[in-house]
KEMI-194040 format. One record per atom (N, C-alpha, C): x, y, z. Coordinates in steps of 0.1 Angstrom, whole numbers, plus 5000, padded with zeros to 4 digits. Each point is the difference from the previous one (the first is absolute). Last residue first. Example, Ala and Ser with C-alpha at 12.3 -4.5 7.8 and 13.67 -1.06 7.14 Angstrom:
! KEMI-194040
512849785071;500950115000;499250115008;500349434999;499150125000;500950125000;
This chain:
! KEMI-194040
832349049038;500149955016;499850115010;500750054951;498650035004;499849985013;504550004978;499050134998;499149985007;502349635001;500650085008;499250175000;498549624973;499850005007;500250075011;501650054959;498550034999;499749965015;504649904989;499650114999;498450065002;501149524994;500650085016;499650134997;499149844964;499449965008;500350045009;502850064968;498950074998;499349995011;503749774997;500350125003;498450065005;500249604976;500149955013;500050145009;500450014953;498749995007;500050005012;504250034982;499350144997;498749985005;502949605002;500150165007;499250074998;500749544979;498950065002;500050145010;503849724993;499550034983;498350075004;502849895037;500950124994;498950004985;498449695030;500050145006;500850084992;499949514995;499450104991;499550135006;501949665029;500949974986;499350034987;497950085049;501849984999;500649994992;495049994994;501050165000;500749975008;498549644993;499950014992;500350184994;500249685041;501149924991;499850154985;496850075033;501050005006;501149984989;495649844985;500250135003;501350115004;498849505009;500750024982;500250205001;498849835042;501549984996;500050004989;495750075010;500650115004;501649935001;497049704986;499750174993;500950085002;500149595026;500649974983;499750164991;497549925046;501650055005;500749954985;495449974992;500850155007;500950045001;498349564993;500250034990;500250165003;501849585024;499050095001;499850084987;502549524995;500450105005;498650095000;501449604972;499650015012;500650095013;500349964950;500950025007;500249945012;496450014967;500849914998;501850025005;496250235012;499849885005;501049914997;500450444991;500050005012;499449845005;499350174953;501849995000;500450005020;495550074985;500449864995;501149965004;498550445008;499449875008;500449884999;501650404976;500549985012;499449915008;497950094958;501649935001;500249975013;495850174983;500249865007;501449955000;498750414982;499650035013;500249845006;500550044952;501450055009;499549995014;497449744957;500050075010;500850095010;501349644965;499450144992;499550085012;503949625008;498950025003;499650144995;504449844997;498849994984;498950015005;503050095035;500250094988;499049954991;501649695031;498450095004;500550084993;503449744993;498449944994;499250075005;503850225010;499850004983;499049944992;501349985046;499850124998;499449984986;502249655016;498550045006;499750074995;504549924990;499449974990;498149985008;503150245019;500250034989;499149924992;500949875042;499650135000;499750024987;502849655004;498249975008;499950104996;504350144994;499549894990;498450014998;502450185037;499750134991;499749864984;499249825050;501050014989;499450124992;498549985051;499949944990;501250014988;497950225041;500749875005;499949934987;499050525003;498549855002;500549865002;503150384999;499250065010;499149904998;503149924970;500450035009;499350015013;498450084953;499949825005;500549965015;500350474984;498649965004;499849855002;503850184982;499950085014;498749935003;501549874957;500749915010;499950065014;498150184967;499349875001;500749955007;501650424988;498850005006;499049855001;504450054983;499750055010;499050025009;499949934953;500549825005;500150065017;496050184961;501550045007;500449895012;495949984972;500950064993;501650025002;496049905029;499949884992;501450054988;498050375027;501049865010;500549854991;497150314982;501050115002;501149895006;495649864990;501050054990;501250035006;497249975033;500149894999;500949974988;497950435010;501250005014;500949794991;496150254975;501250044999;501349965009;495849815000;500349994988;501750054998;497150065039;500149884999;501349944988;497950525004;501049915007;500649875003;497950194954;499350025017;501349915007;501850314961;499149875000;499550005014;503550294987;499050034984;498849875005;504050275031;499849904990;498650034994;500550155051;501050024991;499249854992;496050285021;500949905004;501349994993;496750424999;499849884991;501749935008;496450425015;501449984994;500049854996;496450465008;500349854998;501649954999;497650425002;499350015010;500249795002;499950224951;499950065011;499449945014;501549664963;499050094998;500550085014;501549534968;500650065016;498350134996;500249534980;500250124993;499850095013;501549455009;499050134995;500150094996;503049635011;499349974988;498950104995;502249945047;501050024987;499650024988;496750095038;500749884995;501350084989;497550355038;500049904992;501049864997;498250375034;501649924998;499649954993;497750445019;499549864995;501649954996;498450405042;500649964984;499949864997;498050395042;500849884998;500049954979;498050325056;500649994984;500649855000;495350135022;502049975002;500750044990;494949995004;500350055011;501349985003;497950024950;499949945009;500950045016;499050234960;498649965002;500549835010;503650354977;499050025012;498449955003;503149974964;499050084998;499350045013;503249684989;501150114997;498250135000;499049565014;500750045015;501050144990;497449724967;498850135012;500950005010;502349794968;499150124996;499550105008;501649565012;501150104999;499350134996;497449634993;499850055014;501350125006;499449804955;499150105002;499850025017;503449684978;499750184995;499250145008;500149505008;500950065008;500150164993;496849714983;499350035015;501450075004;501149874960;498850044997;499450095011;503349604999;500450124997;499250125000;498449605028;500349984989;500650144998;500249955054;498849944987;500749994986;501150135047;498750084998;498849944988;504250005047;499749934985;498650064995;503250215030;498549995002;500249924988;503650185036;500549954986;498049965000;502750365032;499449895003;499749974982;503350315035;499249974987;499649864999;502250195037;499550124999;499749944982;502749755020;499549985014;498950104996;503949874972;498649974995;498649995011;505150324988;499249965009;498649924999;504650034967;498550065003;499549935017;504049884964;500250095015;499050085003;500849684965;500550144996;499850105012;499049535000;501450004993;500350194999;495649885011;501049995012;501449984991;497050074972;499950125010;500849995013;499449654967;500350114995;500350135006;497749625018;501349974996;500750084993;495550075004;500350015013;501749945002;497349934960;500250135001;500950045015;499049564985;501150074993;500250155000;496649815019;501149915005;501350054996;495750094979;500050075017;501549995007;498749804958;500450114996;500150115015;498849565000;500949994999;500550094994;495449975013;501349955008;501150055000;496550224964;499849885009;501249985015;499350494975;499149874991;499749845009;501050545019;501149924991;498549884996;500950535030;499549914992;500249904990;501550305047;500549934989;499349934990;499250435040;500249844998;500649974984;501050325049;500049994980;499549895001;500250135046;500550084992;499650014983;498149685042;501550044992;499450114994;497249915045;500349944986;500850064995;499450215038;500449885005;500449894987;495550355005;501449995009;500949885000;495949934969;500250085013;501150035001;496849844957;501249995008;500250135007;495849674983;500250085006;501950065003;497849604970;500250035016;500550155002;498749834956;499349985009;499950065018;503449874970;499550124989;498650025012;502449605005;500650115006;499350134995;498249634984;499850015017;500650145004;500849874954;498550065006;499950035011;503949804980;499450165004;499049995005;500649604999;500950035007;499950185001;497949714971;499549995012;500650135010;500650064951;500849855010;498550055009;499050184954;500450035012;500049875008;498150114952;501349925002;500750035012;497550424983;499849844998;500949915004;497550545014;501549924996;499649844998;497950565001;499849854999;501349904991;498150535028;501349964990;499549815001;496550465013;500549905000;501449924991;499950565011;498849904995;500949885002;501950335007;499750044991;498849874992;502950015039;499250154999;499250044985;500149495023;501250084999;499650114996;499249465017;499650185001;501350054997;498949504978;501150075015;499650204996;498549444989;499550104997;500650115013;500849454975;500250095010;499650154995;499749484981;499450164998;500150055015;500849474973;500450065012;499950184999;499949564972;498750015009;499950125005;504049834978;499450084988;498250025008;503349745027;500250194998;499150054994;498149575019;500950054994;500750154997;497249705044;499850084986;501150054992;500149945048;499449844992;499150034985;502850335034;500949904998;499149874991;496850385016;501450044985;500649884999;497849975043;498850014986;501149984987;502350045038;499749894998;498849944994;501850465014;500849904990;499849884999;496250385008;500749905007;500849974992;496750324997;501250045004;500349945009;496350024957;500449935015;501450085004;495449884955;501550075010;500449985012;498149744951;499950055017;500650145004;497749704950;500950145004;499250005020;499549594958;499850075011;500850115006;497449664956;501250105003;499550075016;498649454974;499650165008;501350105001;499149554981;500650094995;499550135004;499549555016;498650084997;500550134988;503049705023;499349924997;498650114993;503850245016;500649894988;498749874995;499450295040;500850144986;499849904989;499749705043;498950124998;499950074985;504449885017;499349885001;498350024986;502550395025;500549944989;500049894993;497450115040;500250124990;500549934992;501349785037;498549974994;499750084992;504450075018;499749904992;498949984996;500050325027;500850084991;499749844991;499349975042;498650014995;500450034984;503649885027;498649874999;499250044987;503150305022;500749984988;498849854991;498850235044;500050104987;500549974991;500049715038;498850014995;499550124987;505149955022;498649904998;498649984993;501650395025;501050014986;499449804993;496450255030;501350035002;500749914988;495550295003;500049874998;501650005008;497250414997;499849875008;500449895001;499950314956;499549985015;499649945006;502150004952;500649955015;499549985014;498550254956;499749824997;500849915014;498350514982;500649995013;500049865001;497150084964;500750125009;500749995008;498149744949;500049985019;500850095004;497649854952;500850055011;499750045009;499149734949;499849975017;501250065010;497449934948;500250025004;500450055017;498649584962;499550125012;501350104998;499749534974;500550124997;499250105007;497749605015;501150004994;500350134991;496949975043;499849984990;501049974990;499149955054;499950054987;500949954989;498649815042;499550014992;500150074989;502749985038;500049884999;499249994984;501050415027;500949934989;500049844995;498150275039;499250034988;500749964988;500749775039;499149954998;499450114988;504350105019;499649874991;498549934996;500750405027;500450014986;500349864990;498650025051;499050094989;500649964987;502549805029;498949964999;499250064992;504050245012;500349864992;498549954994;499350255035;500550114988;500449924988;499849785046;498650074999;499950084984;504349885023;499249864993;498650054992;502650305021;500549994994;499249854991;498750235045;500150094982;500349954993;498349625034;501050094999;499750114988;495749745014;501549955000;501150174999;494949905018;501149955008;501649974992;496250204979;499950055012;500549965008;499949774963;500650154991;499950065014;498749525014;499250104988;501650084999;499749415020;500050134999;500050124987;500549495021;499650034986;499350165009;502749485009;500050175003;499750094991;501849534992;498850005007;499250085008;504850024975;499849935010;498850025007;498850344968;501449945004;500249955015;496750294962;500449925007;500949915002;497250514993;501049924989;500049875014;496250474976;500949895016;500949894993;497950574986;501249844998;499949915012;496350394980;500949965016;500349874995;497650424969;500249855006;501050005008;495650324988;501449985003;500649915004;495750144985;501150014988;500949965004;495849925019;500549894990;501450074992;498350035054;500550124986;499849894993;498649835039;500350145003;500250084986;499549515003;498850034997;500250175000;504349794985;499150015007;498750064999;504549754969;499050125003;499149945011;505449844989;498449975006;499350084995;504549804981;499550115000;498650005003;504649635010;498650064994;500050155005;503949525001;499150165005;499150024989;503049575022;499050024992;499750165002;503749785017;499649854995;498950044993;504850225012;498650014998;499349864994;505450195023;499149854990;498350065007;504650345002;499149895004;498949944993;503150364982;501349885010;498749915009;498550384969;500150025016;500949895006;500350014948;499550125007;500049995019;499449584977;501350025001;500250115003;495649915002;500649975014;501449994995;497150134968;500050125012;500949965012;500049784957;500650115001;499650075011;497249615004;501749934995;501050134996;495550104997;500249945012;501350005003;498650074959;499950124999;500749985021;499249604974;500950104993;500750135011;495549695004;501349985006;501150034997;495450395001;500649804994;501049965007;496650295026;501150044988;500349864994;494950155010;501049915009;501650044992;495050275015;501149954990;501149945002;494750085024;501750005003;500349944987;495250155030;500849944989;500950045002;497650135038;498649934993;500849964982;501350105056;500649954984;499049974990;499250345047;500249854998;500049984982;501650325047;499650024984;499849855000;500150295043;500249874998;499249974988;502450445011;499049964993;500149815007;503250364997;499749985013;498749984999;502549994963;500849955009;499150035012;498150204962;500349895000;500849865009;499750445000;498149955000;500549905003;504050234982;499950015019;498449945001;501850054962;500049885002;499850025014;499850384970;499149924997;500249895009;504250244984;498750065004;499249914995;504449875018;499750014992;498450034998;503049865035;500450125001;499350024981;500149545014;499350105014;500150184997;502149664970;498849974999;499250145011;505050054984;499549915009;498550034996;502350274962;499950015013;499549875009;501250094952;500849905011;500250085010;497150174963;500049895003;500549895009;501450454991;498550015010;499649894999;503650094969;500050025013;499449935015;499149894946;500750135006;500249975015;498849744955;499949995011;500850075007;497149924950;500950085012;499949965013;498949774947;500250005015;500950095009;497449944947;501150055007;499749955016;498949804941;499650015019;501050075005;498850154952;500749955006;499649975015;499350224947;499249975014;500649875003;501550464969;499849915002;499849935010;499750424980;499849985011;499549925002;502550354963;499249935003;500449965014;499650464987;501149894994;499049915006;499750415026;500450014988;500549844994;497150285045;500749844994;500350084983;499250345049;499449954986;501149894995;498250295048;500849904996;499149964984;499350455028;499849915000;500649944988;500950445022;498650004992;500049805008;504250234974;499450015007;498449955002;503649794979;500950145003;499350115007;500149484992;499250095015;500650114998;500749484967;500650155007;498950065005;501549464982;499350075009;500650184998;500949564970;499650125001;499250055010;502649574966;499150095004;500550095013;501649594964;500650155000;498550065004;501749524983;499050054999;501050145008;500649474968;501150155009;499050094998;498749494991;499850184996;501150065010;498649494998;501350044992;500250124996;497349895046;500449874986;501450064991;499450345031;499149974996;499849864991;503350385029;499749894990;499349935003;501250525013;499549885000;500649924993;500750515022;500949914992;499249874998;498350475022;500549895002;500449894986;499550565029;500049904990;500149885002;498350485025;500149875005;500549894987;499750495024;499949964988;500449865002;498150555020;500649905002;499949914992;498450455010;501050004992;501249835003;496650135040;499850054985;501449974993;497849935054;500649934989;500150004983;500050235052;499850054990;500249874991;499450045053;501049914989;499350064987;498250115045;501350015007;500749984981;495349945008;500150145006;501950045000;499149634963;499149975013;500550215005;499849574957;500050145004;499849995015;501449504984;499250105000;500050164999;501949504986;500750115002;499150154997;499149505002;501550025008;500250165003;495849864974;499949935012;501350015011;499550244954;499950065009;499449925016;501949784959;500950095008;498950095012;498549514986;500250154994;500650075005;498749454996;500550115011;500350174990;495949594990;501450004995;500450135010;495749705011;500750134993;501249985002;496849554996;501050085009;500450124995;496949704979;499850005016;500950055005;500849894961;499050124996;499750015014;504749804987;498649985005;498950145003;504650064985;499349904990;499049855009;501850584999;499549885003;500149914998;503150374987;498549985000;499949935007;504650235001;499449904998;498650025002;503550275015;500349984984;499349944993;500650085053;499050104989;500249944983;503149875039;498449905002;498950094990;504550175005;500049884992;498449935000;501050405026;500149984986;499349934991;501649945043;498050005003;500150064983;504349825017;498949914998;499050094994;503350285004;500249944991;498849834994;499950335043;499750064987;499949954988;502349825043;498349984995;499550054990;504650095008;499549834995;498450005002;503050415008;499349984986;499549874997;502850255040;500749974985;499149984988;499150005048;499950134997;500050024986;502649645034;498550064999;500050164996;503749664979;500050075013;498250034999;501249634968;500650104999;499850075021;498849554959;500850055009;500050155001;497649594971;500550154999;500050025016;499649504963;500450075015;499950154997;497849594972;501150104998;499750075014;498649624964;500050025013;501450085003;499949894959;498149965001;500350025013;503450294976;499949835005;498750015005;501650414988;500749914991;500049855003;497650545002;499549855008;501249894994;500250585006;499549914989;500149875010;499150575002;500549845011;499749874989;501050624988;499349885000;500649855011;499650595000;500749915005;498949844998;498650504996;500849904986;500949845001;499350305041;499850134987;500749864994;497850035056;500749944987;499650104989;499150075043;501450034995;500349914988;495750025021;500249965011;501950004990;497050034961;499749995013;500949945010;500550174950;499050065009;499550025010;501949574969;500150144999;498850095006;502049434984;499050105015;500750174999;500249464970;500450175004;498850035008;500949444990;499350114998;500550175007;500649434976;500950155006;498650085002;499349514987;501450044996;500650125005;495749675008;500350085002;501250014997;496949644981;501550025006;500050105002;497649534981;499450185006;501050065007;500749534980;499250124989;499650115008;504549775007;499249995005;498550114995;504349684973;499850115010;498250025007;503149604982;498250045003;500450125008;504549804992;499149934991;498649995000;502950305029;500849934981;499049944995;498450035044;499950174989;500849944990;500649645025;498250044996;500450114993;504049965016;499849874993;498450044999;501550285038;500250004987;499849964985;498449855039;498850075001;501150054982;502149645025;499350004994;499150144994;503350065026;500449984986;498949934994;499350185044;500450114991;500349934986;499049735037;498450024988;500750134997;502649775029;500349994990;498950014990;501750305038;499449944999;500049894987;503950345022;498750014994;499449864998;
């Protein structure tokens, strides 16, 4: 992640941000029932399959809010979400969760029939939507065809700053020396980007989709207004992994300077991978209406995402980080599992492993498959919990550190004294963080930190496999059942 995640944190500790979308429920429409989406970071990713509810969730969100330029109408539900010959839209309900300076506010859209009524208040806020249809190429966008086969002539132009410059060309990996926003004598509404470079100064009609879309939107994000709110549809298209992690920076840059909150979506891992968990809202179909997951790896998502065909495993395995992956897949092969037919899905914080176990014991997702908790978690149906009482790090490293066999097998296998060993171990032990043991304790080894995982691992049901049986049992068993 980026390092404007910990700053943006450090601000909210100390100036949370005065306009804040905090959650809003959706009941009634397109399968949702009651199912709230809450916001946990001033820029927040939502992920899911098409179909699942992420636009729904933007064009919502863009209703909560008044104006706060009298020159602009505020967005209304029935602008996203029309009646039509084909779509009945009654009995529908829209909450939202605010903060307001220092008010905790609580309003109200419902359409039980008839037409849309506000309850509560309706406090006034800049919103910016940018949907779809925005990052279409210049040429394929209604109205500009006059214009392009027009010999249009420039009658003004907004210039972008050098800020706003300087993030376009780290974004496209090339050096811009100046762009603008022309109007022509043809339209005064519609503006045509020209930008320049190395002494070549070309329109929005000669550049790429991807630059061309960049361009738009920074030039509409250049000016607004501080605490906005600002969402974007589909925040990847066109762009490739580069220039989507770029643009992802300027957002959060952006978020933090103006204290703007921004909700994307996308179904890229390389949108998600640059935003924090607590950023992170997966939205996964299921029969009973939308299911909404937080704190999702990258890693599901994609896969949760992809379609599975012919040919994919059997069971998946839901587990928290790495090295509960690691240890799971060592477990299973010590116990004579075929792991050619299960695949291991990191997924996330305890929370996210619960609940995605949930929906595969509910059939709402296309495999079966079970969550592996941490040692340290409160097990639940459809869950099994790692051997010991602590997160693996904790426990495997205790455990070894305790027993003289097992320090002298593992110093053995790392080319070292069960002494060295022992007393390493013990200084990364006072490190309060656990997830950074095995990192530290791999430098100060100098050794891979994987291949040190998986021999402490090894070393560690060789010479605590008999005191942890019964779990270790468990597991194979669940697996062999489901496989």
């Amino acid at each position: 992640m980026h390092r404007e995640v910990e700053k943006i944190r450090r601000k909210c500790l100390n100036e949370p941000w005065p306009k804040y979308l905090k959650a809003l429920t959706i009941s009634g429409l397109h399968g949702w029932v009651d199912q709230e989406v809450r916001f946990d970071f001033p820029v927040c990713v939502i992920a899911g399959e098409n179909g699942s509810g992420k636009s729904t969730v933007l064009k919502a969100a863009a209703c909560a809010y008044a104006s706060a330029n009298d020159d602009k109408r505020a967005y209304f539900p029935a602008d996203f979400f029309p009646g039509t010959a084909w779509d009945q839209v009654n009995h529908v309900t829209f909450s939202f969760a605010l903060r307001q300076g220092d008010q905790e506010l609580q309003t109200r859209y419902r359409k039980p029939s008839g037409r849309w009524r506000h309850t509560g208040p309706k406090p006034k806020r800049t919103v910016i939507f940018q949907d779809i249809s925005r990052t279409l190429p210049l040429e394929a966008t209604v109205g500009y065809a006059k214009i392009a086969k027009t010999r249009a002539l420039e009658i003004s132009s907004k210039m972008l700053n050098a800020t706003t410059i300087n993030y376009y060309s780290a974004i496209m990996g090339k050096r811009y020396d100046e762009a603008r926003l022309a109007l022509t004598a043809i339209d005064s509404e519609r503006v045509v980007g020209v930008v320049a470079t190395q002494g070549v100064e070309y329109s929005q009609f000669h550049q790429g989709a991807g630059e061309d879309t960049v361009l738009d939107l920074l030039a509409l994000l250049q000016d607004v207004p501080d605490t906005s709110l600002v969402l974007i549809d589909e925040i990847e298209a066109s762009l490739h992994p580069h220039a989507q992690r770029r643009l992802m920076h300027y957002l959060l840059w952006l978020a933090r300077m103006k204290q703007l909150q921004i909700i994307v979506t996308t179904h890229s891992s390389f949108i998600i991978e640059e935003v924090p968990p607590e950023a992170r809202v997966f939205l996964a179909r299921a029969p009973s209406g939308a299911k909404v997951v937080y704190g999702v790896s990258s890693n599901y998502a994609v896969t949760r995402m992809d379609p599975l065909e012919p040919g994919h495993p059997d069971l998946y395995v839901f587990v928290e980080d790495e090295r509960s992956k690691s240890l799971g897949q060592e477990i299973l092969r010590r116990g004579g599992v075929d792991l050619s037919c299960i695949e291991f899905t990191i997924v996330g914080p305890e929370s996210a492993v619960k609940l995605v176990a949930r929906l595969a014991r509910e059939g709402a997702l296309p495999a079966r498959g079970f969550g592996l908790l941490d040692g340290d978690a409160e097990p639940e149906e459809g869950c099994l919990s790692l051997p010991g009482t602590l997160p693996p790090e904790r426990q495997l490293l205790t455990d070894i550190i305790s027993s003289k066999p097992a320090l002298k097998g593992l110093a053995g296998r790392l080319g070292t004294s069960a002494g060295q060993l022992a007393e390493k171990m013990q200084f990364t032990a006072t490190e309060p963080e656990h997830h950074l043991w095995v990192s530290k304790l791999a430098r100060r080894l100098a050794c891979g930190e994987d291949y040190l995982w998986t021999t402490i691992a090894m070393i560690w049901l060789d010479e605590f496999g008999d005191t942890y049986a019964s779990a270790l049992e468990e597991i194979v068993e669940m697996v062999s059942l489901h496989a």
